[in-house]
N, C-alpha and C positions, 0 to 999 in steps of 0.2 A: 544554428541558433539554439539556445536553451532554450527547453518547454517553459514558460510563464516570465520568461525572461521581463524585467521591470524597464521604465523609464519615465523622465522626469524632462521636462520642456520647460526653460524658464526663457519668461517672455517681459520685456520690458514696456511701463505706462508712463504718460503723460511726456516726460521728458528723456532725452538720452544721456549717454553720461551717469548713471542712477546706479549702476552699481551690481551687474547681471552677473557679470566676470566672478568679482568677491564674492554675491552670493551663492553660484551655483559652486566655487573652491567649494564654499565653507559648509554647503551641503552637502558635499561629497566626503568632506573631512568628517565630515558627525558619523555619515555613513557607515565609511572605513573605520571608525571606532564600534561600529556596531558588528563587524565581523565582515562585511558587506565588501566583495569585489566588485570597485565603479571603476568605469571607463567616462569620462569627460567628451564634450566634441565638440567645438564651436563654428557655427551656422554663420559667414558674413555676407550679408546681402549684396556686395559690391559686384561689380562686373569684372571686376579685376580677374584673372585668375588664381592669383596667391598676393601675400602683400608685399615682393620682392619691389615694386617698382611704387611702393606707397611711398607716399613721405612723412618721414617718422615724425617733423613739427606737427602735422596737420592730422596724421591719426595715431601717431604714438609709435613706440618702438618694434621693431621689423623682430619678431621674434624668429630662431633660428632651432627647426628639430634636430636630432639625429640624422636624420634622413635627407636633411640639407633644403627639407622646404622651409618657405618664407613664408613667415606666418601672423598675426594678429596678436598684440601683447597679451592679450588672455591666455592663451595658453603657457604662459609662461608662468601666469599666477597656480593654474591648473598644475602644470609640474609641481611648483613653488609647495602649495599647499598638500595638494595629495602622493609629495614626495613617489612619484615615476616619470618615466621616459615615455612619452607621446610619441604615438605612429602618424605618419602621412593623413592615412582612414578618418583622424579625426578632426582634421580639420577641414572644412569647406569654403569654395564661396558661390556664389553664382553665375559667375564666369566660370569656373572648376566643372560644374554643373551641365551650364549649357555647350561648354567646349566639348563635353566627352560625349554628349546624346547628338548633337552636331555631327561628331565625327564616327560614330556609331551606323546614322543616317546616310555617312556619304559611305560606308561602307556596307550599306545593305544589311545591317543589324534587325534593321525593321522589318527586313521582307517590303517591303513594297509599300507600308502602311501610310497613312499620312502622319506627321509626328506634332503634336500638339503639345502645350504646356501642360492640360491636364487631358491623360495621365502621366505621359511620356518624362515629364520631368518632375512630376510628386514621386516616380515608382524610384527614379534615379536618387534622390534623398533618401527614399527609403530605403533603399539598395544599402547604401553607405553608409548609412546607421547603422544598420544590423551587423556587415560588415564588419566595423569598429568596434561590434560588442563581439564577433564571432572573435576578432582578433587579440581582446583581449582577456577572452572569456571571462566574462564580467556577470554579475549579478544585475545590476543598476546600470542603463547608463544617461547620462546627464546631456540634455542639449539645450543650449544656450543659443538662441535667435538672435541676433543682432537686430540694431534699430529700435524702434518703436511703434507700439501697436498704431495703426492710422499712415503707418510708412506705407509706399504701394511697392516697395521693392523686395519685403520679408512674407509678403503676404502665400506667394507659394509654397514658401517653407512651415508658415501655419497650416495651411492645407494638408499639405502631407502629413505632420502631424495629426490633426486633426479627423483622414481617416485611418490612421494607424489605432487610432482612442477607438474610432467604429467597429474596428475588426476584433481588438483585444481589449475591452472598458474596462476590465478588473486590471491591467496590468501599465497604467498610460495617467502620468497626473500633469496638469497644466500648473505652475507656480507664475504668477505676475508680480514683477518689481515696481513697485508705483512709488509714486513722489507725494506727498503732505506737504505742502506749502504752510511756511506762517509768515500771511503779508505785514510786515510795517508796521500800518498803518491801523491793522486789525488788532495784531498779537494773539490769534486764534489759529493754532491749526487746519487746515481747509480740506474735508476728504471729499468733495463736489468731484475734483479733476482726478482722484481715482474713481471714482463711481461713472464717469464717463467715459474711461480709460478701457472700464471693465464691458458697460454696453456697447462699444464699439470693438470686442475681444467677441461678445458676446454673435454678434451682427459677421461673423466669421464661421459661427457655429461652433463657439469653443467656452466654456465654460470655466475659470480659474479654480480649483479645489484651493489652493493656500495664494493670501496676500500678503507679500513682505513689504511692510509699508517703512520707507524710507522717509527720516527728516530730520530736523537737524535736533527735536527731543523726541524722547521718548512717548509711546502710542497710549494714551489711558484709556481703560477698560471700556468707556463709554462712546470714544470715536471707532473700535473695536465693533461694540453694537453698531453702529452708525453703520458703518461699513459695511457689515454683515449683512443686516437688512436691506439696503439697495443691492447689494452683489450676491445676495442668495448663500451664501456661506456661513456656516459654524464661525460665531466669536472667536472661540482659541483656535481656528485656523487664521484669522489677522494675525502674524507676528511683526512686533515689533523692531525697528529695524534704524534706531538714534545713527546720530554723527558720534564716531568713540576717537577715543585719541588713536588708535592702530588695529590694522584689517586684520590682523592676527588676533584681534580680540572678538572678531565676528561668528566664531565658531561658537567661540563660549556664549555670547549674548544670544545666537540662535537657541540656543539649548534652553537657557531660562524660560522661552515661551515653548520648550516642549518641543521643538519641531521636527524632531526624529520618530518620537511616539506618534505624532498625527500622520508624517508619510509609512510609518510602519501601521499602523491601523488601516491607513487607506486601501495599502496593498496585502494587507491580510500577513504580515511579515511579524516575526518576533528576533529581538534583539541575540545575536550568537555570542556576544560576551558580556561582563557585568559593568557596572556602571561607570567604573574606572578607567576606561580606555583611553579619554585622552587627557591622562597623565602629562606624559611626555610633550603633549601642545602645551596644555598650561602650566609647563615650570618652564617652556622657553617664555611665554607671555611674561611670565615672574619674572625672569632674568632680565630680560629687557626696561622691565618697568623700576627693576630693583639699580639698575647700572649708576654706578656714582663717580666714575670715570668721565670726567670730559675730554676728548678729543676735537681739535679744530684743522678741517682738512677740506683743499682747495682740490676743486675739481676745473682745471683750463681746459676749455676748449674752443669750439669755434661755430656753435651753435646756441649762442645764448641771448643772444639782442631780437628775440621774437617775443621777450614776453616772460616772467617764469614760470607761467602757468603753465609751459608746455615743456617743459626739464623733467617733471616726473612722468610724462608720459615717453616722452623722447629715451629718456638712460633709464629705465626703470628696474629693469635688471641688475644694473652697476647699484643704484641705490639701495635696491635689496640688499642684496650682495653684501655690503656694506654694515648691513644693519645687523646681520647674520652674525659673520665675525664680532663684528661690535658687542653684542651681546654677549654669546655665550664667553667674551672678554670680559664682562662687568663695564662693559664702556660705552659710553652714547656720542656718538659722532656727529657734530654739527658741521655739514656741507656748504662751502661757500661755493656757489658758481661766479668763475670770472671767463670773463669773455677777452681768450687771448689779442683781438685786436688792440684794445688800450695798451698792452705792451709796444705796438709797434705804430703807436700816437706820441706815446711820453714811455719811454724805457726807463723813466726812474722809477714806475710805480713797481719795477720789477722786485724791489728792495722789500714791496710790500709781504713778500711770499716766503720770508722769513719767524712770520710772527704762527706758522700752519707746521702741525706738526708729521702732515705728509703730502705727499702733491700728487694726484691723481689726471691723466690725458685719456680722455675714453675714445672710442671711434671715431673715424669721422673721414670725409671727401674731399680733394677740390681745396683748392689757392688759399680763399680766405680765410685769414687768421693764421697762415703757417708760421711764418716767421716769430710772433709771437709766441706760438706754443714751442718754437724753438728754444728759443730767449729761457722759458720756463726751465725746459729740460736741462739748460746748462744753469743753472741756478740750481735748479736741486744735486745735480751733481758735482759739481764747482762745493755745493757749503754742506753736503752731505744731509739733504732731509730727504727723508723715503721716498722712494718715486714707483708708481705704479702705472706701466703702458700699457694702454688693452687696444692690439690691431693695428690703428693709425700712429698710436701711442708708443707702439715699439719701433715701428718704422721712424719715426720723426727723431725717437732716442741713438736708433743708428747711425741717421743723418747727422744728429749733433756732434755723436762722436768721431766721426770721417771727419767732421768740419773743424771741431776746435780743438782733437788730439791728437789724429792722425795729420792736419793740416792743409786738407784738401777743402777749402774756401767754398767752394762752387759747388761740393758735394750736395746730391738731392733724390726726388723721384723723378722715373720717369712721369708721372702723372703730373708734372706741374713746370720742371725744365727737362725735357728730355735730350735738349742739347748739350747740360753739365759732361764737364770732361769727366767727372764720378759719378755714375749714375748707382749709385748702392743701394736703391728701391728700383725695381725694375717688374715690368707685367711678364710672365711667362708665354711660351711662345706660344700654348694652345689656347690660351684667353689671346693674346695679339688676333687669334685666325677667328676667334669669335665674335672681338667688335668688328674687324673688318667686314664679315656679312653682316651686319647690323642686328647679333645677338646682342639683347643686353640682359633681358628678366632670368633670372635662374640658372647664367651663365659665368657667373663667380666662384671660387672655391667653398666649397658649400656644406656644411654638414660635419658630423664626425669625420673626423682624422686619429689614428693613432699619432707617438710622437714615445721617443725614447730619450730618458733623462742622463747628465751623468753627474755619475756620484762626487758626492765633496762639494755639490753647489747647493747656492740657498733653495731651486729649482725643487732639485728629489728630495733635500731634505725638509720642505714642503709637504710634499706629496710621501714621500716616505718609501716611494718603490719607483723601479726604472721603467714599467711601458705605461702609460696612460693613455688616454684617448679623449680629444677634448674639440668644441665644434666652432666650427670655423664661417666666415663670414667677406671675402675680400678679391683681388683681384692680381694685386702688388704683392713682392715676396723681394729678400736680401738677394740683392745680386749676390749670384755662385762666382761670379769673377773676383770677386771683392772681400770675399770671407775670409781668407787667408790672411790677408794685410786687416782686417778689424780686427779678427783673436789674435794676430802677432803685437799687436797696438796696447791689448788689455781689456779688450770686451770677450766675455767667452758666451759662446753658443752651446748653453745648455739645455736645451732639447730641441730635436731633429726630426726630421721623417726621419724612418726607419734606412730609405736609404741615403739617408743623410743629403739628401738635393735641396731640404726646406727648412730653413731655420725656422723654430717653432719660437723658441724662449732665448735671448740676450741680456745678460747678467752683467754687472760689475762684480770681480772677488769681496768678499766679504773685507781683508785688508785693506780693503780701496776705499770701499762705501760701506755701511750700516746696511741698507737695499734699494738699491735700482733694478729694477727688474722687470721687461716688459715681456708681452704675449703676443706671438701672432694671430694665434684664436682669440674667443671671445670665452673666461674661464665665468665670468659672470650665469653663461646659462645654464650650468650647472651647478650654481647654489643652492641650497636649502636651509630654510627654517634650522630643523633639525640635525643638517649636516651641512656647516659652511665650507665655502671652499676653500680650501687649503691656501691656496695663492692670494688669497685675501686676508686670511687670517693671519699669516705669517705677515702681512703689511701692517695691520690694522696692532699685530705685535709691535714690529721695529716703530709703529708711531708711539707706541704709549712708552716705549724707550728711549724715544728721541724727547719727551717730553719729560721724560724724568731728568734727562740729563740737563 
């Protein structure tokens, strides 16, 4: 561990949902423009031990590292923003937690001790943190508590924080994300429910140095005082924290109220480069903001009849993703979600998906809706409008093709008819032997995978070189019985494991289609801001061509 090594704990008030994720990114982004090596790490309260077995309507999407753990969409925004690759180290939950001090215990780690929550599982958090900065030798690093303060399930995760601030006070700042109501009925902004947020932070033994007060306007100088005064805090530590049209604009608005000067003052730190740093964030903001391209682009799938409030949590990545290429395209892409069932209610609406100038099939499980996202797939390739698979999306696109070019009617997965006399999606036989003992969590293909492209397809010319390595999320893979007769048919398998056993990418030639082209990984968790992913961009291309034409 560095000597005076820094760290920042942001801690959510009043309400959850409020926005900890975005603002500890975009803390971190200011940082890293001040010269400052951060390391991120997100703290979730759950019992779970990863969020392999959450479900993405209910907490949002199943984020996927390197390292093939299953993880909490936050960190996807942490990649997203602070443009790096996230270890294991930083992410936690409370099941992670208590599984390893558990098994610690039955393995006589303790010497004989009794093993208690405190200290036994404050020192374990602490353990882990440090850890994650050893690991990334970091200047700063950022933790982000899940929940909400008054929750009883983050409470030992304040603890440990809170004697880590005992042991090291010059090197340890608390940041709270609170909520500013304006009722109705009032039209007055309310800071009563942060000020209560903060005595019951406070009734913890933890004091907040900076409040990033969330609302839907902006903070005036006088609820600033207000604040101040009941929560014991410097004015210009309240920053201001509006609803803006995009989280990528959150860096920059942090900055207006200063909020790198006050955590660099706090910790006695001075700025390593000049004031320009983040250049390069704010001409992608501009690009974005400047885009005068419209594109209109169907995303089918079979997770949409919950609501749509829960689409940008569920595909959050893909939407990125999306937004990435979009931009530095000069293009702004309006997303329609259709919920493949209706295709297989009335199959005329399918005509509808003509009027979308690309068609997008993102992940997904299980029976319902297949058929429909079928229908989709041979509609975009049938009338040639771009099509992009990601995982289920490329499997279903094989299936299509077994089905209505090769001829094989009854072609499918094993996952849903395993008695088809074509089964061209099939489970491998070392996942077969791990549901049968009734593994399921963390028992998928998982993680970075290499894969090798070959040249002359849209694939490398893509990517632009032949080995990549991209991270994976599944269970189902192209039957190796059946590869031979789909590339003799007209589908080619443009990138592979290395030893050629796993179809990674299935293409249409370019004289066939403009672009079909699906992925068996997930190429979305490696987008960025600053650097889109190749394989979307090359989409979000063939869409603004297919609209010209």
């Amino acid at each position: 561990m560095k000597k005076n090594h820094k760290y920042i704990f942001v801690v959510g008030g009043v309400m959850s949902g409020v926005g900890k994720g975005i603002a500890s990114s975009s803390i971190g982004k200011i940082l890293q423009s001040k010269g400052f090596k951060v390391n991120p790490i997100k703290v979730d309260p759950y019992l779970n031990v990863d969020a392999g077995n959450m479900n993405p309507i209910e907490h949002g999407e199943v984020f996927v590292l390197d390292s093939g753990l299953e993880t909490d969409q936050d960190m996807g925004n942490y990649e997203r923003f602070l443009e790096m690759n996230l270890n294991s180290e930083d992410y936690m939950t409370s099941g992670s937690v208590y599984k390893h001090v558990i098994e610690r215990e039955r393995n006589l780690g303790y010497r004989g001790k009794c093993v208690e929550a405190i200290p036994h599982i404050t020192e374990e958090i602490l353990r882990r943190i440090k850890k994650a900065a050893d690991e990334h030798q970091s200047d700063i690093s950022l933790i982000e508590i899940g929940g909400t303060i008054g929750d009883y399930q983050n409470i030992l995760f304040i603890e440990a924080a809170r004697t880590l601030k005992i042991k090291h006070p010059q090197d340890v700042i608390f940041i709270m994300v609170s909520y500013l109501p304006i009722p109705g009925s009032l039209g007055e902004m309310k800071t009563r429910p942060t000020q209560n947020a903060v005595r019951q932070l406070n009734s913890y033994g933890v004091q907040p140095d900076i409040i990033i007060a969330r609302g839907a306007q902006s903070l005036d100088y006088k609820r600033k005082e207000k604040i101040a005064m009941a929560c014991a805090i410097a004015p210009e530590n309240v920053i201001s924290a509006p609803d803006i049209a995009s989280i990528y604009d959150v860096p920059i608005n942090f900055e207006k109220d200063k909020i790198s000067s006050i955590i660099l003052k706090i910790f006695h730190l001075r700025s390593k480069t000049n004031g320009n740093s983040l250049k390069y964030w704010k001409d992608f903001v501009h690009e974005r903001a400047q885009a005068k391209k419209e594109l209109q682009i169907a995303v089918v799938g079979k997770y949409f009849d919950t609501g749509d409030f829960v689409l940008s949590d569920a595909y959050v990545s893909v939407i990125e993703a999306i937004k990435f290429s979009s931009a530095w395209k000069g293009a702004r892409t309006n997303l329609t979600w259709i919920n493949s069932k209706e295709y297989e209610t009335d199959p005329k609406k399918i005509s509808e998906l003509k009027d979308y100038d690309g068609i997008i099939v993102p992940g997904g499980f299980g029976e319902s809706g297949v058929e429909g996202v079928i229908m989709a797939v041979e509609y975009a390739r049938v009338n040639k409008i771009p099509y992009l698979g990601l995982c289920y999306g490329m499997q279903l696109a094989v299936i299509e093709f077994a089905r209505n070019v090769i001829g094989w009617k009854d072609a499918h997965t094993s996952e849903i008819n395993p008695k088809s006399s074509h089964v061209v999606i099939d489970i491998m036989p070392e996942q077969k032997k791990l549901l049968e003992e009734g593994r399921y969590g963390a028992t998928m293909r998982l993680g970075a995978y290499p894969a090798i492209l070959k040249k002359g397809t849209i694939a490398y010319g893509a990517y632009g070189e032949k080995n990549i390595s991209e991270r994976h999320r599944h269970r189902y893979e192209v039957n190796p019985e059946y590869i031979a007769d789909v590339e003799n048919a007209g589908m080619v398998f443009s990138g592979t494991s290395p030893d050629r056993r796993l179809m990674e990418i299935a293409e249409l030639p370019k004289n066939i289609h403009p672009f079909f082209l699906g992925t068996q990984f997930h190429p979305e968790f490696k987008a960025r801001p600053l650097h889109p992913h190749p394989l979307f961009t090359a989409f979000i291309d063939a869409c603004l061509k297919n609209r010209q034409s």
